[in-house]
N, CA, C and O of each residue as an XYZ file, in Angstrom:
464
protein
N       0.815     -1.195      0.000
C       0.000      0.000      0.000
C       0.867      1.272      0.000
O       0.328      2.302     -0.405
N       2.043      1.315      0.374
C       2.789      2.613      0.710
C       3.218      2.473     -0.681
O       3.001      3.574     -1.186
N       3.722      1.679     -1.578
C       4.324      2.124     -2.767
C       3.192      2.689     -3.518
O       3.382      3.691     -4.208
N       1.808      2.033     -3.434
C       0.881      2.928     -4.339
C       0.888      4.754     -3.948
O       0.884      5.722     -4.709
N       0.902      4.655     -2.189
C       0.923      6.224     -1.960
C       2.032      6.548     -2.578
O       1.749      7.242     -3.554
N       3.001      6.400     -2.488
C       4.092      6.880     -3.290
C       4.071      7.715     -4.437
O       4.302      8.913     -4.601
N       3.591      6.384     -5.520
C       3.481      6.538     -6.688
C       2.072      7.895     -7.110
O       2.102      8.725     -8.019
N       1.350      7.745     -6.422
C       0.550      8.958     -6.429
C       0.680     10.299     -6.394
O       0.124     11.209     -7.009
N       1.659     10.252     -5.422
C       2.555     11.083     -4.833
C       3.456     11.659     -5.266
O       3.723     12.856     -5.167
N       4.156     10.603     -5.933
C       5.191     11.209     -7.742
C       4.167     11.886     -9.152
O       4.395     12.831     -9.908
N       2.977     10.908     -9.071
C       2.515     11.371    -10.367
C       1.829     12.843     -9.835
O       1.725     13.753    -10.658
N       1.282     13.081     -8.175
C       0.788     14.427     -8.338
C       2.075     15.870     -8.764
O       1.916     16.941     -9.350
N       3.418     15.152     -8.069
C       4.412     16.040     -7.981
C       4.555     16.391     -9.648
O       4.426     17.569     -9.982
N       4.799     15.447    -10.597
C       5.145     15.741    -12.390
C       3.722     16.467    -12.262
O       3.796     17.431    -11.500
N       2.774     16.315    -12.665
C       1.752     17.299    -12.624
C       1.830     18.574    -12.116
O       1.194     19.463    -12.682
N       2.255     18.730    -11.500
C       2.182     20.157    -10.980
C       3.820     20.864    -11.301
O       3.831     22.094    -11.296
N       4.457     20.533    -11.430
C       5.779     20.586    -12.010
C       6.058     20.867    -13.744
O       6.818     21.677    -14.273
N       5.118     19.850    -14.370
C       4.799     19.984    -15.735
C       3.644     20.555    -16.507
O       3.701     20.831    -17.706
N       2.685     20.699    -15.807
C       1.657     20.891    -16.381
C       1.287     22.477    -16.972
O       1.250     23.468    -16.243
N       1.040     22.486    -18.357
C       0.460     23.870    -19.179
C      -0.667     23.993    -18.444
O      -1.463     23.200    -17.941
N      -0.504     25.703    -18.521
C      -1.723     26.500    -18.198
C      -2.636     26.805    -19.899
O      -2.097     27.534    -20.732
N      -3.762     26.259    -20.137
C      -4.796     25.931    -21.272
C      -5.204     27.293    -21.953
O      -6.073     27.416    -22.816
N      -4.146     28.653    -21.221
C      -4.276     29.617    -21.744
C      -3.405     30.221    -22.881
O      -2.511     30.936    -22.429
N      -3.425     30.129    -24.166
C      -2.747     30.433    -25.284
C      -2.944     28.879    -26.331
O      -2.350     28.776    -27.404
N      -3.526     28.183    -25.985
C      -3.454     26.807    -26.751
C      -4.661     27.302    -27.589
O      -5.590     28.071    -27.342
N      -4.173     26.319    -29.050
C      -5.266     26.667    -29.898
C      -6.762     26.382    -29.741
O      -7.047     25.320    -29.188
N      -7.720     27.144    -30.132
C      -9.127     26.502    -30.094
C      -9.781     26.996    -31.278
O      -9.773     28.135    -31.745
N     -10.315     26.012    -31.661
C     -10.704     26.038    -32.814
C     -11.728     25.523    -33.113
O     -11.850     24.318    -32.890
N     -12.982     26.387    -33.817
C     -13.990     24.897    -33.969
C     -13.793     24.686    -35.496
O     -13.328     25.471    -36.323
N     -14.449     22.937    -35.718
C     -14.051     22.435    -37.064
C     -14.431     23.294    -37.987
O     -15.550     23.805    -38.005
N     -13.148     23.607    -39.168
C     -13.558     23.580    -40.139
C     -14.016     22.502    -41.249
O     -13.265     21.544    -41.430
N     -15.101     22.593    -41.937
C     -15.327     21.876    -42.884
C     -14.500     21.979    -43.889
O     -14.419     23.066    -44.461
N     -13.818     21.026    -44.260
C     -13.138     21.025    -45.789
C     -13.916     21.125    -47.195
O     -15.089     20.766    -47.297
N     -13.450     21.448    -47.866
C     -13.881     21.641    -49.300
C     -13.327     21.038    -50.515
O     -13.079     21.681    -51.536
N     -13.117     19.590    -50.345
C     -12.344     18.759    -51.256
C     -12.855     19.078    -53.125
O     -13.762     18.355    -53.534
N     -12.349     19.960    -53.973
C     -11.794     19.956    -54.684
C     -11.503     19.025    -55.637
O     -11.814     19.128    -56.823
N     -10.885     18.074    -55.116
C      -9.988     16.857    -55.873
C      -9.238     15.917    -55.222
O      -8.316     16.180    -54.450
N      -9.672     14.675    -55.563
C      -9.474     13.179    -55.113
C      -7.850     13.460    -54.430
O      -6.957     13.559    -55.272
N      -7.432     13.592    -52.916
C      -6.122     13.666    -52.577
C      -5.228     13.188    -53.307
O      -4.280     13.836    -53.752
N      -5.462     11.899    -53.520
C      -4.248     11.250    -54.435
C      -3.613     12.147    -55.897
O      -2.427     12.415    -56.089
N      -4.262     12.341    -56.406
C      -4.264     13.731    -57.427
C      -3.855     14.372    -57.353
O      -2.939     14.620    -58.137
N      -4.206     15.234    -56.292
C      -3.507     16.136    -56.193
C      -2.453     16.148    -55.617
O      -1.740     17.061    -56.033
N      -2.000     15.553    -54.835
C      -0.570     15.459    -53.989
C       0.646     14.676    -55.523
O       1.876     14.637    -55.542
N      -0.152     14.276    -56.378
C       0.908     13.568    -57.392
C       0.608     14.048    -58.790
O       0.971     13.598    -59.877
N      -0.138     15.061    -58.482
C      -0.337     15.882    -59.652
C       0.439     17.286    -60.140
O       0.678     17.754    -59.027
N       0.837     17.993    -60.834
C       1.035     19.115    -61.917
C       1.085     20.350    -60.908
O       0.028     20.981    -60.906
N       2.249     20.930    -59.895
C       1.819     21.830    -58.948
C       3.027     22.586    -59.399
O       4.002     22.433    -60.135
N       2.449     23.553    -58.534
C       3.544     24.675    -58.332
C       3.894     25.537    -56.722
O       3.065     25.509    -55.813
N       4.541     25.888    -56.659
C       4.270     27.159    -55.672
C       4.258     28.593    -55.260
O       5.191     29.321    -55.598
N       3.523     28.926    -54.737
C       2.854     30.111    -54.803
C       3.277     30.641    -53.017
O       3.617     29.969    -52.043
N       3.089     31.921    -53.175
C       3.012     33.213    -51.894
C       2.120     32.837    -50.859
O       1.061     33.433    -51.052
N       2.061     32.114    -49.838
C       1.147     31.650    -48.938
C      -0.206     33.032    -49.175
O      -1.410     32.777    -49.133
N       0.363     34.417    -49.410
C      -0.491     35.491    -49.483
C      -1.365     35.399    -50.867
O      -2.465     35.923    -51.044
N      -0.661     34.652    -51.762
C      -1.394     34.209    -53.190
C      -2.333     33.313    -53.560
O      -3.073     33.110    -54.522
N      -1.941     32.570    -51.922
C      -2.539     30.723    -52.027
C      -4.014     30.947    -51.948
O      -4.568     29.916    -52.330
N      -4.820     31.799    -51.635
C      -6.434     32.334    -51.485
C      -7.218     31.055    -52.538
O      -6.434     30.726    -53.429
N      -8.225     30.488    -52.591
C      -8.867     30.068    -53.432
C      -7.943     29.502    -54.230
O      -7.811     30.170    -55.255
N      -7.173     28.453    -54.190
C      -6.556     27.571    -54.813
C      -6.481     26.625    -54.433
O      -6.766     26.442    -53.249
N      -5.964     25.307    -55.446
C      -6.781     23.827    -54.340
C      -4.905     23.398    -53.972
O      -3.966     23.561    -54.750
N      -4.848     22.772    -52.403
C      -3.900     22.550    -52.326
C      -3.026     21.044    -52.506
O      -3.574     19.979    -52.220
N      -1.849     21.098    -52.927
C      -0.950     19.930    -52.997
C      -0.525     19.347    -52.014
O       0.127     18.336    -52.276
N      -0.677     19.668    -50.672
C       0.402     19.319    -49.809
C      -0.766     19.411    -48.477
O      -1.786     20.100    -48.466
N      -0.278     18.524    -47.425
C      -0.620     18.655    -46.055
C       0.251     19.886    -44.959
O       1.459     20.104    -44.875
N      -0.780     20.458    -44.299
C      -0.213     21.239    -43.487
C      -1.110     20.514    -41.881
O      -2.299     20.241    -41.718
N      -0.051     20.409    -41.031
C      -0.874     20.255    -39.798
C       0.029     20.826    -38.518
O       1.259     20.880    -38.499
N      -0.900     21.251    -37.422
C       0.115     21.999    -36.148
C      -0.285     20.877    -35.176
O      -1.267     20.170    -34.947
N       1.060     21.081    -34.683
C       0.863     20.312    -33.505
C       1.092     21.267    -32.116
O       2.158     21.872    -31.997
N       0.159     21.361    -31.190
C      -1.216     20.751    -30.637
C      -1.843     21.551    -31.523
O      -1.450     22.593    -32.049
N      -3.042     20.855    -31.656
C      -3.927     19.430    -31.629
C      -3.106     18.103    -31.975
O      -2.936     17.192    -31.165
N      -2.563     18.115    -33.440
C      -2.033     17.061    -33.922
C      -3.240     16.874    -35.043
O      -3.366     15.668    -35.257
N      -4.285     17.756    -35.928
C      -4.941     17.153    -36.558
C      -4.669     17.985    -37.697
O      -4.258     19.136    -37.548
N      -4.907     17.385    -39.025
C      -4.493     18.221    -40.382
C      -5.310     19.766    -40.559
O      -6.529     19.805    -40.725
N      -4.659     20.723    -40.512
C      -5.591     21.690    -41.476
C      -5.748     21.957    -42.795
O      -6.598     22.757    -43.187
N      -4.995     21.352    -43.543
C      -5.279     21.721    -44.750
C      -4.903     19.824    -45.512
O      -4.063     19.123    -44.948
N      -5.368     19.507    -46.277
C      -4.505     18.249    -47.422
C      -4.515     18.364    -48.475
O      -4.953     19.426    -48.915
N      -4.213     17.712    -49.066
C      -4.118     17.796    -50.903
C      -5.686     17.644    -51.594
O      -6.608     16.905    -51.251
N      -5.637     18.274    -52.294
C      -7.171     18.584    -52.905
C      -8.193     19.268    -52.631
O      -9.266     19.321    -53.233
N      -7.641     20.132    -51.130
C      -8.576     20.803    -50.650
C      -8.548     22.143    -51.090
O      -7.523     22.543    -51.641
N      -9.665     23.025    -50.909
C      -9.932     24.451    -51.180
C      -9.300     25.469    -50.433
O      -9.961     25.869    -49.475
N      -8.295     25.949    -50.597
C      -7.874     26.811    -49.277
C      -8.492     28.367    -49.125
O      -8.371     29.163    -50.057
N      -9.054     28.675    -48.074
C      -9.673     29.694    -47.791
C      -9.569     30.643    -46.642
O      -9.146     30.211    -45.570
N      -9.783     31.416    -46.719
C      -9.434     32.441    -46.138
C      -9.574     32.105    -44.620
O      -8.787     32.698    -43.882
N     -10.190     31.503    -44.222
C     -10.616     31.062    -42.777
C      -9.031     29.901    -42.447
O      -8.227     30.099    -41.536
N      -8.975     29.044    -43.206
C      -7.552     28.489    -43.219
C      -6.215     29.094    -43.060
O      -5.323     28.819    -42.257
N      -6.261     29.857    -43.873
C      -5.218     30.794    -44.470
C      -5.166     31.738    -42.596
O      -3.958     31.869    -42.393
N      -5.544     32.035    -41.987
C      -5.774     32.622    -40.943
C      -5.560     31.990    -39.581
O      -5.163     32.464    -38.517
N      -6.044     30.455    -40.034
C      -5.762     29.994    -38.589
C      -3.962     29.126    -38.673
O      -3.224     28.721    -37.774
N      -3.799     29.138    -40.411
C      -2.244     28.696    -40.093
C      -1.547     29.954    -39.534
O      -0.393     29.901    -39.109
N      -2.402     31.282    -39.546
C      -1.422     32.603    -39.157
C      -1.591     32.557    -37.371
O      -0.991     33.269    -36.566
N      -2.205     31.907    -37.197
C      -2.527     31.736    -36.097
C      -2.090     30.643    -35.116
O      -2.224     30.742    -33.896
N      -1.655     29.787    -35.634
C      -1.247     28.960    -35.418
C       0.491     29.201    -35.277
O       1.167     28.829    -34.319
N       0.837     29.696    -36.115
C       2.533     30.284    -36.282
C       1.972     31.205    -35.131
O       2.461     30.704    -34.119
N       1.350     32.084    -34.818
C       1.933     33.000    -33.917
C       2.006     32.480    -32.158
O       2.818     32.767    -31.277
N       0.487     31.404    -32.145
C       1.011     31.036    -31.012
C       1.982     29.832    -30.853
O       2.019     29.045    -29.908
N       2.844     29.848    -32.088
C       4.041     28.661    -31.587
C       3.957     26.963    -31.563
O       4.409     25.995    -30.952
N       3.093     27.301    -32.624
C       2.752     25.823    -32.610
C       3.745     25.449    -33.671
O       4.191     26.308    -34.432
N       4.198     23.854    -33.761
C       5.073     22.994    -34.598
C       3.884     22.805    -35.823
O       2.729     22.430    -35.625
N       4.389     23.109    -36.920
C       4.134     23.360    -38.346
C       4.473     21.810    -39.165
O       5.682     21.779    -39.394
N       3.921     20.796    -39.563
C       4.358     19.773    -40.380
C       3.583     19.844    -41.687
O       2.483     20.375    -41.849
N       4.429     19.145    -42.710
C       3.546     18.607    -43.809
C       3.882     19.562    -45.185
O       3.727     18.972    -46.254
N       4.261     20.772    -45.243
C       4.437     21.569    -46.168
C       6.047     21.453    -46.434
O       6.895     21.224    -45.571
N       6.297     21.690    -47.989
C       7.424     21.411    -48.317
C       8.421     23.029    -47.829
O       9.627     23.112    -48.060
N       7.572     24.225    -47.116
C       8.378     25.278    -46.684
C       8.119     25.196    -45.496
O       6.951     25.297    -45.122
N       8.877     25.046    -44.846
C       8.930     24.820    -43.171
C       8.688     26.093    -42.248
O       8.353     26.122    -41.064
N       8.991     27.281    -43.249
C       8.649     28.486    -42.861
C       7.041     29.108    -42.996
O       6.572     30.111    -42.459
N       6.410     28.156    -43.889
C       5.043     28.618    -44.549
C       5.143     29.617    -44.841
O       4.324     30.371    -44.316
N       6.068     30.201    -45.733
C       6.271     31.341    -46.600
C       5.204     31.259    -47.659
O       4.405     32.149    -47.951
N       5.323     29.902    -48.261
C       4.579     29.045    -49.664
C       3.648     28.079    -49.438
O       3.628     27.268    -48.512
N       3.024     28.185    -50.165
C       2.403     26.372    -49.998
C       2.536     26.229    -51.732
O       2.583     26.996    -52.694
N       2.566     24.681    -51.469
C       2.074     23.948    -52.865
C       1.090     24.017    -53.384
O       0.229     23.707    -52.561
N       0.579     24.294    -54.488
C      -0.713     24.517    -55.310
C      -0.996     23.419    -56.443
O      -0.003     22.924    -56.977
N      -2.289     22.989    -56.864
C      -2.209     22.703    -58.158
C      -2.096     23.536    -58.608
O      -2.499     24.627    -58.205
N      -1.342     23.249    -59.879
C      -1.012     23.931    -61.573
C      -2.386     24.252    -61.787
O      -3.291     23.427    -61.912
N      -2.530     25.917    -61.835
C      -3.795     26.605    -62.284
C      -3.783     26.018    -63.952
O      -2.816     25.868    -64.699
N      -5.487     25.717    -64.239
C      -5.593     24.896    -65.748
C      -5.746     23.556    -65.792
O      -6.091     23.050    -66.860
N      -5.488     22.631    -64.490
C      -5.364     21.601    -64.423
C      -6.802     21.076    -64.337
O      -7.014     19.867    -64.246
């Protein structure tokens, strides 16, 4: 019985030692996607890249996702929109880890080839 108090006792200490305050973390409610075009397609299709400020209404090539949450905001074939376009600005400012885009800076994103 004393090693369980113990152990309680350690896990309250990391808790309070480690634990984020839930103030600055993202919140977000879902966006609906606007798939465009079959992912596969587009991620192996005819792209280019463009000015993240250019990317408005263009369907995208590439996955972007932040971690926390850990869930995608944008994938290949989707519609990117202004509501997107905003919460990746948002997402960079409160410091979240950026995956999935071939600019690590999100200067750019990948686009389909307008015409396609």
């Amino acid at each position: 019985m004393l090693e369980i108090e113990r152990l309680i006792s350690a896990l309250a200490e990391i808790k309070r030692l480690y634990s984020k305050s839930p103030v600055g973390m993202l919140k977000q409610e879902y966006m609906e996607p606007f798939v465009k075009m079959p992912p596969q397609k587009a991620f192996y299709g005819p792209k280019e890249t463009v000015d993240i400020l250019n990317a408005q209404h263009r369907i995208s090539a590439e996955f972007v996702m932040s971690y926390p949450p850990g869930i995608p905001i944008l994938a290949p074939g989707e519609l990117i929109t202004p509501e997107i376009l905003q919460y990746i600005h948002y997402a960079k400012e409160k410091g979240c880890l950026l995956t999935g885009p071939q600019s690590l800076d999100l200067q750019t994103l990948e686009v389909i080839m307008e015409g396609v």
